[in-house]
VMD Tcl script that builds the backbone (N, CA, C; Angstrom):
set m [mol new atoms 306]
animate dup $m
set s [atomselect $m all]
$s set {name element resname resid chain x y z} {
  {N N UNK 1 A 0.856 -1.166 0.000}
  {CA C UNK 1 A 0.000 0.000 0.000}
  {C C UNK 1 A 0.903 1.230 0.000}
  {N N UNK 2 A 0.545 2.165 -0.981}
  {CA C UNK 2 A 1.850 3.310 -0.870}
  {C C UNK 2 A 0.878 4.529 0.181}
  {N N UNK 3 A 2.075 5.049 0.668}
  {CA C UNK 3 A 1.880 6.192 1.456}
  {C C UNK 3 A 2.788 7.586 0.774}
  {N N UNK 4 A 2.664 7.568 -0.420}
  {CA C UNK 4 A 3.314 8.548 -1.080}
  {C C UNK 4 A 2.847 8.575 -2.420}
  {N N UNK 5 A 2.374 9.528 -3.289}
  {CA C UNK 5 A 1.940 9.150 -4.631}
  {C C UNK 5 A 3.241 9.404 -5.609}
  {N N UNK 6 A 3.325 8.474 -6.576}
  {CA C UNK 6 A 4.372 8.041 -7.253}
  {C C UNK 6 A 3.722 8.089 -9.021}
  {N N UNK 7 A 4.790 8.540 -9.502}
  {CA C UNK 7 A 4.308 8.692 -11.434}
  {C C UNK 7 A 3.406 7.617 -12.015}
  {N N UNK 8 A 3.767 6.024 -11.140}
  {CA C UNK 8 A 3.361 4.996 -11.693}
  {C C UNK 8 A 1.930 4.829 -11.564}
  {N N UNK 9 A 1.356 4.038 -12.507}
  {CA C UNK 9 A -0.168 3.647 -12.429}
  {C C UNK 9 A -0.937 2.425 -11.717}
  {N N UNK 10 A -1.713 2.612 -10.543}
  {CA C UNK 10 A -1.780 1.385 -9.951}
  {C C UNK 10 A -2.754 1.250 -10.578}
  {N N UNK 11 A -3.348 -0.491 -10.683}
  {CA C UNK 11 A -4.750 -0.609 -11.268}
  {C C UNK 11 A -5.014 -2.049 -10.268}
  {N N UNK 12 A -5.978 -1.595 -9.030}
  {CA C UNK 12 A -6.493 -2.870 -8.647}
  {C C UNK 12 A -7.589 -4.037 -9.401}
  {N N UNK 13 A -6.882 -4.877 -9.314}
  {CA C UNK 13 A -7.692 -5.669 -10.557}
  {C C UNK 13 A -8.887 -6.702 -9.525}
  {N N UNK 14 A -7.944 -7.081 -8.003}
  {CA C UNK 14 A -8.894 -8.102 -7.121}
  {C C UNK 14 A -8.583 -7.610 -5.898}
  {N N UNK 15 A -9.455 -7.230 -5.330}
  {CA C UNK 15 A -9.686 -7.124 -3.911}
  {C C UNK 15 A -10.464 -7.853 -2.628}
  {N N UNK 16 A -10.192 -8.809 -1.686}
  {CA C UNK 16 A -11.087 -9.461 -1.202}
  {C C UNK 16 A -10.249 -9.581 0.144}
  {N N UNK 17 A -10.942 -10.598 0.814}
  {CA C UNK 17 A -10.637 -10.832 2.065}
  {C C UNK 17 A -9.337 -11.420 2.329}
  {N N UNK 18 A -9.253 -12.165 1.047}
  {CA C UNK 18 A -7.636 -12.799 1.158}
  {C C UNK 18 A -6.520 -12.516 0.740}
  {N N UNK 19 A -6.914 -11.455 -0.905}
  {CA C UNK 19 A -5.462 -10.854 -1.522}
  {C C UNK 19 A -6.218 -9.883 -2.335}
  {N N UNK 20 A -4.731 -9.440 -2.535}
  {CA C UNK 20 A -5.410 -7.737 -3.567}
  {C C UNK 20 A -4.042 -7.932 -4.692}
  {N N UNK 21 A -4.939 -7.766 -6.098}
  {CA C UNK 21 A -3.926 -7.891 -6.612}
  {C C UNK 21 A -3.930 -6.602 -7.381}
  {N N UNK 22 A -2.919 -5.950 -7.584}
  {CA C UNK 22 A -2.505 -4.705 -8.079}
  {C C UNK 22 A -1.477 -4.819 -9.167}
  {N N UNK 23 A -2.106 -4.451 -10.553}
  {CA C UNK 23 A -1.027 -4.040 -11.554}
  {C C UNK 23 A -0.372 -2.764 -11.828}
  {N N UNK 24 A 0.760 -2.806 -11.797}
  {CA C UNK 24 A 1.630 -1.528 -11.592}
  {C C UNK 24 A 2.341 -1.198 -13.113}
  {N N UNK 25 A 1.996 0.211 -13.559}
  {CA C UNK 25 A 2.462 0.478 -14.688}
  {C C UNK 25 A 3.197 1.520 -15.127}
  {N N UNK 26 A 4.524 1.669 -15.245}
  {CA C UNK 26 A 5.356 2.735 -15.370}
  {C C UNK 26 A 5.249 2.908 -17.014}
  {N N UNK 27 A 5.103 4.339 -17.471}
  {CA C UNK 27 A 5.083 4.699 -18.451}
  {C C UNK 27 A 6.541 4.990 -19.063}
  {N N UNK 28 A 7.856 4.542 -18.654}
  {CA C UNK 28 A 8.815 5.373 -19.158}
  {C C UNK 28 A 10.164 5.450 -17.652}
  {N N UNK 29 A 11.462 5.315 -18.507}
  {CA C UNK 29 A 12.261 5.233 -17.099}
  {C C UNK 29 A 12.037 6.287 -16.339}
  {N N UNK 30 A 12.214 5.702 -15.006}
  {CA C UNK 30 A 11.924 6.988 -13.886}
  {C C UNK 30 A 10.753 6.935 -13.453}
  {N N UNK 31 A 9.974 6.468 -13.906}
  {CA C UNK 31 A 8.649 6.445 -13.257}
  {C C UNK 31 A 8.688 5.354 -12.210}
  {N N UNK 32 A 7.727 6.285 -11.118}
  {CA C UNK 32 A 8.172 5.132 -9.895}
  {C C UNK 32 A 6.731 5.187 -9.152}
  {N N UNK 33 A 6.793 3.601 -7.674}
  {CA C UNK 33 A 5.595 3.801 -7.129}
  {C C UNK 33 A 5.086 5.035 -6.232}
  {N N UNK 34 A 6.355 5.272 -6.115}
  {CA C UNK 34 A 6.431 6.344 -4.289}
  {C C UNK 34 A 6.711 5.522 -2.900}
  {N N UNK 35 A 7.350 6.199 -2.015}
  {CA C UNK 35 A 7.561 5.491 -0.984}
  {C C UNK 35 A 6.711 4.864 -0.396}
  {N N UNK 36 A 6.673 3.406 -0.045}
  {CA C UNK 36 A 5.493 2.949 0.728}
  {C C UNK 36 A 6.040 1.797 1.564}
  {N N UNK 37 A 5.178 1.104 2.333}
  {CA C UNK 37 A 5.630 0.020 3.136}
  {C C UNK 37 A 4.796 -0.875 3.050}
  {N N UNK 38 A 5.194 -2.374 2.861}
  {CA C UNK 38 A 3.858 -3.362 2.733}
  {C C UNK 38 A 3.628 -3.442 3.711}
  {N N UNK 39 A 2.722 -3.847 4.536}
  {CA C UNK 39 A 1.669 -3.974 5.224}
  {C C UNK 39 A 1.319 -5.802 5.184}
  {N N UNK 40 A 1.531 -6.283 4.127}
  {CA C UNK 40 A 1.228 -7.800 4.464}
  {C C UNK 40 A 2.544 -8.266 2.936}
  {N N UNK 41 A 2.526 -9.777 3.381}
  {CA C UNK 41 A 3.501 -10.436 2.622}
  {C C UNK 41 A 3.114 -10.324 1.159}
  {N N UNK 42 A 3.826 -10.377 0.186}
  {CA C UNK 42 A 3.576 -10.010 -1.213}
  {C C UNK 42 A 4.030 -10.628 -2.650}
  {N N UNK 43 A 3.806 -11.062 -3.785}
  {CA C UNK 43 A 3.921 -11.654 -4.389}
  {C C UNK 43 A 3.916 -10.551 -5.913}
  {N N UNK 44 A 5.410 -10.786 -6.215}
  {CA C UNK 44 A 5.746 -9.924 -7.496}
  {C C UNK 44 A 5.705 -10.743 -8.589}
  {N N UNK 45 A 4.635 -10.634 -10.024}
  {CA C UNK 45 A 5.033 -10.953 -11.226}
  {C C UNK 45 A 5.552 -10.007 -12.531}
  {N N UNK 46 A 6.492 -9.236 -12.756}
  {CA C UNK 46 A 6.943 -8.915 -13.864}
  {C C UNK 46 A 6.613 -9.256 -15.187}
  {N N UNK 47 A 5.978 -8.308 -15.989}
  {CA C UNK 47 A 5.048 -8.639 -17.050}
  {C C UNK 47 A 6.507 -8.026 -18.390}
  {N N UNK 48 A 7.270 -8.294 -18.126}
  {CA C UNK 48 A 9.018 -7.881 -19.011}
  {C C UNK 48 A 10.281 -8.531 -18.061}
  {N N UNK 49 A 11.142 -8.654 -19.339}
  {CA C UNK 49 A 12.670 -8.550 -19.223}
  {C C UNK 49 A 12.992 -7.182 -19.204}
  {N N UNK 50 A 13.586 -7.432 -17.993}
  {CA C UNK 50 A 14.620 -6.020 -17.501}
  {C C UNK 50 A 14.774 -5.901 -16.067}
  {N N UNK 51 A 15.290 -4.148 -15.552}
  {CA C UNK 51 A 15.483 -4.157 -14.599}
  {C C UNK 51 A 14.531 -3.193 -13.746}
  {N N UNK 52 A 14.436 -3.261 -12.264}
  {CA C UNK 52 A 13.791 -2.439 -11.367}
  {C C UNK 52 A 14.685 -1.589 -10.577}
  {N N UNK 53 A 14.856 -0.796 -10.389}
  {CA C UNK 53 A 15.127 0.042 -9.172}
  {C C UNK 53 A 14.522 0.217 -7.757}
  {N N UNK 54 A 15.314 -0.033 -7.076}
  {CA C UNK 54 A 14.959 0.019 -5.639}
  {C C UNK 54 A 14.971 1.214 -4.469}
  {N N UNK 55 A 14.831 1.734 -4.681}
  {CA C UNK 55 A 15.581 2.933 -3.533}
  {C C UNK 55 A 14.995 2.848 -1.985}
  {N N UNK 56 A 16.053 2.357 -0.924}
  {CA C UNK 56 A 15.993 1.785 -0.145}
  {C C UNK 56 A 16.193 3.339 1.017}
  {N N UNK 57 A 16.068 4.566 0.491}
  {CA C UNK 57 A 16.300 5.770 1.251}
  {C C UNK 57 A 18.315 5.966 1.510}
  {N N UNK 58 A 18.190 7.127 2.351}
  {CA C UNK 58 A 19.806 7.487 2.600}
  {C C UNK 58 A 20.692 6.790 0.963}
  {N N UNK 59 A 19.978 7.456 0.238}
  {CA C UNK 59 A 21.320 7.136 -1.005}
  {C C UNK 59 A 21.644 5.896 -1.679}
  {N N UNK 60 A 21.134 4.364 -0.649}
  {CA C UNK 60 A 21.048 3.366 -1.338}
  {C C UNK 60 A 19.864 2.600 -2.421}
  {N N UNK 61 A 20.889 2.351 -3.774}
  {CA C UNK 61 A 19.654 2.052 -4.412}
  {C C UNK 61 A 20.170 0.823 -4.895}
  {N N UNK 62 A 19.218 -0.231 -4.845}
  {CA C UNK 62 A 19.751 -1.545 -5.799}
  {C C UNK 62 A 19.189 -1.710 -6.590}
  {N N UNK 63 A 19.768 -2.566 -7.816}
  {CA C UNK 63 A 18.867 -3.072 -8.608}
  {C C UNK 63 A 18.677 -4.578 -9.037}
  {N N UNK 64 A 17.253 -4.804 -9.941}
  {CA C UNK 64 A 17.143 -5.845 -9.464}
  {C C UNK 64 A 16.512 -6.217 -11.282}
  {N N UNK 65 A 17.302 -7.343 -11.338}
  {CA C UNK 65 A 17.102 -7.966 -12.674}
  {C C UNK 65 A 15.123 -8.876 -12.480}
  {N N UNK 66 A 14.162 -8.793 -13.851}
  {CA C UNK 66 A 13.027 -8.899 -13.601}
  {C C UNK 66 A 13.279 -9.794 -15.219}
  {N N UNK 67 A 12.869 -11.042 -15.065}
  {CA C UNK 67 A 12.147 -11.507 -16.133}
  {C C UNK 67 A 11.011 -11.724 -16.124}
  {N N UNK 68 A 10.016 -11.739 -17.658}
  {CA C UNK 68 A 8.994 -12.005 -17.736}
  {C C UNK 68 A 8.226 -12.963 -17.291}
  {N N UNK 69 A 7.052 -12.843 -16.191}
  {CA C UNK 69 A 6.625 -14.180 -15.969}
  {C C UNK 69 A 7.148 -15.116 -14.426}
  {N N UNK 70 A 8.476 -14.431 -14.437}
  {CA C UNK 70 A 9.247 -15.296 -13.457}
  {C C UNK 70 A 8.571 -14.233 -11.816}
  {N N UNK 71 A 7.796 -15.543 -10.955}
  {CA C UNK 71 A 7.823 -14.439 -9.916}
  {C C UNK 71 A 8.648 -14.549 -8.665}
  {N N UNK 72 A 8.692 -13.023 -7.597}
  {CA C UNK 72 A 9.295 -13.190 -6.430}
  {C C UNK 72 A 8.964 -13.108 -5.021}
  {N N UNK 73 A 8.894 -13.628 -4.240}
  {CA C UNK 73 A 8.325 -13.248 -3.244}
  {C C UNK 73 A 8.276 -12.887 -2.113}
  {N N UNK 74 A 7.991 -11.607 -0.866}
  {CA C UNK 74 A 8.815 -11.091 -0.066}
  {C C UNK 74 A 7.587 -10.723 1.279}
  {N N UNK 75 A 8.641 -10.626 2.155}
  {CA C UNK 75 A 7.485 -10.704 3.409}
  {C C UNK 75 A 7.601 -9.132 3.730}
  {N N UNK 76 A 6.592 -8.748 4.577}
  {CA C UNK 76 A 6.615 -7.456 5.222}
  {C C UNK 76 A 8.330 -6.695 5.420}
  {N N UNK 77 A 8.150 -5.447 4.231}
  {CA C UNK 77 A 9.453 -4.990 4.278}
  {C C UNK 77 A 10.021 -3.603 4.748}
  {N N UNK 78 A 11.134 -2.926 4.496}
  {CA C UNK 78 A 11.429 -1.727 4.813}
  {C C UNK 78 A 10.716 -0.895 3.697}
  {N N UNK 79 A 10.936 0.571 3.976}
  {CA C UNK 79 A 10.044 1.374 3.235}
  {C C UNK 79 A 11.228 1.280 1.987}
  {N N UNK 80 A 10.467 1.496 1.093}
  {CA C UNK 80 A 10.882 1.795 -0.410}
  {C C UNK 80 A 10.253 2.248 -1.081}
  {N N UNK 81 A 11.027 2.581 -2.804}
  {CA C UNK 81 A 10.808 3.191 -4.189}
  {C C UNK 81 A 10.614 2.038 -5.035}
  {N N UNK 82 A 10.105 1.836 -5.952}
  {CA C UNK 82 A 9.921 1.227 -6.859}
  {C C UNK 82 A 10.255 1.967 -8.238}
  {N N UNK 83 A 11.573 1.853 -8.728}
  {CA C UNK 83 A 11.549 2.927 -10.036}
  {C C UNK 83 A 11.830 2.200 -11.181}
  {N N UNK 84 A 11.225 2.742 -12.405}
  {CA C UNK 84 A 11.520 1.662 -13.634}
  {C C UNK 84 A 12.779 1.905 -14.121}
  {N N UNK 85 A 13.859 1.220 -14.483}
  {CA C UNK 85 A 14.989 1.485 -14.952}
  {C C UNK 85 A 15.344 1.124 -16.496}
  {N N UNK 86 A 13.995 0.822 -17.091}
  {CA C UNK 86 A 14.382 0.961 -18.502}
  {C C UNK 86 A 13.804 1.611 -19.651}
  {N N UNK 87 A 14.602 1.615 -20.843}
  {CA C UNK 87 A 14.175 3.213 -21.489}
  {C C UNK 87 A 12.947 2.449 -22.446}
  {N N UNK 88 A 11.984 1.642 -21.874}
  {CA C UNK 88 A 10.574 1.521 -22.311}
  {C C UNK 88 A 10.128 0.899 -21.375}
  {N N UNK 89 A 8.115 1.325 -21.286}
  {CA C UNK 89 A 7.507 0.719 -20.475}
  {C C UNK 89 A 7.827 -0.508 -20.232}
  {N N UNK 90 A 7.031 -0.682 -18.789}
  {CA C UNK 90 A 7.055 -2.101 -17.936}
  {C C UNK 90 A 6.084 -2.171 -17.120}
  {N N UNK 91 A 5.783 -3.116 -16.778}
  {CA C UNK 91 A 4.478 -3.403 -15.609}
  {C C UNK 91 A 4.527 -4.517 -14.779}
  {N N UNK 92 A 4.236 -5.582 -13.670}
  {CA C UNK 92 A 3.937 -6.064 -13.197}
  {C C UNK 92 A 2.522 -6.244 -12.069}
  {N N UNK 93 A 2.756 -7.059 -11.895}
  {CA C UNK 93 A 1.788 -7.943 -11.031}
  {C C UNK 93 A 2.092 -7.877 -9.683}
  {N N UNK 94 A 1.199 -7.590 -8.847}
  {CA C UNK 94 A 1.435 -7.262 -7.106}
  {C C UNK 94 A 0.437 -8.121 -6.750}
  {N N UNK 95 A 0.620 -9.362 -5.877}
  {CA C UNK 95 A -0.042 -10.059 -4.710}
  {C C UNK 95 A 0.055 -9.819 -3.664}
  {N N UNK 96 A -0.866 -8.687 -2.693}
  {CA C UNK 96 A -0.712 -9.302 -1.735}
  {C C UNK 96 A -1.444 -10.284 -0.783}
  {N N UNK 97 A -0.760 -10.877 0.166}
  {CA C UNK 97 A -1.302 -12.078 0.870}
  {C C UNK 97 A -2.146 -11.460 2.099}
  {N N UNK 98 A -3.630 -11.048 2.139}
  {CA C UNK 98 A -4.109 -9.759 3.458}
  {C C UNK 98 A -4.495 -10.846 4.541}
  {N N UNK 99 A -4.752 -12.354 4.554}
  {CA C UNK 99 A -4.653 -13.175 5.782}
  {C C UNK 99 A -3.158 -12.980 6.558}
  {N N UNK 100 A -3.647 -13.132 7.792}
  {CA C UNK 100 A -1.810 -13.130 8.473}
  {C C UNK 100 A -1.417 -14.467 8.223}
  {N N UNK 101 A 0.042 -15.088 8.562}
  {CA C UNK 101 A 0.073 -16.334 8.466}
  {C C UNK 101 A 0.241 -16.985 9.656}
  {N N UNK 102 A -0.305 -18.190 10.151}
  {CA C UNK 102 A -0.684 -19.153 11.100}
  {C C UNK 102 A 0.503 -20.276 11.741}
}
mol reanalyze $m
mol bondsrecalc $m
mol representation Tube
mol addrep $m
């Protein structure tokens, strides 16, 4: 869930009691989500080959190689950026998991 509005385009596609899935669409490098923090565990699918940008605050930024299709998956994290790092659109797929786990 972002707590900052960011260039990128969210589009909730499913929302329910158990997951929300959100497609994220950067028009162009540089476009990003805005700072936010998940809130529950999450499930990334990358709809391209290429890379993401991370910006992890204080100056560190990583990056992170994304193939098509291939997904990743990450539990409740530090705040971050989501920025597109290549010189054409990209989009992915956001799961998140809104049950806690048992």
């Amino acid at each position: 869930m972002c707590n900052s509005k960011g260039s990128a385009t969210a589009t909730v596609r499913i929302n329910n009691d158990r997951v929300r899935v959100t497609e994220w669409r950067f028009n162009k490098r540089g476009a990003n989500t805005g700072w936010h923090r998940h809130a529950y565990d999450y499930v990334v699918i990358p709809l391209f080959d290429g890379v993401l940008e991370i910006d992890l605050g204080d100056g560190e930024r990583i990056t992170a190689q994304m193939e098509n299709g291939v997904p990743y998956y990450r539990e409740i994290g530090v705040e971050h950026d989501v920025i597109n790092g290549n010189d054409f659109e990209c989009a992915f797929v956001e799961v998140e998991l809104l049950q806690e786990r048992t």
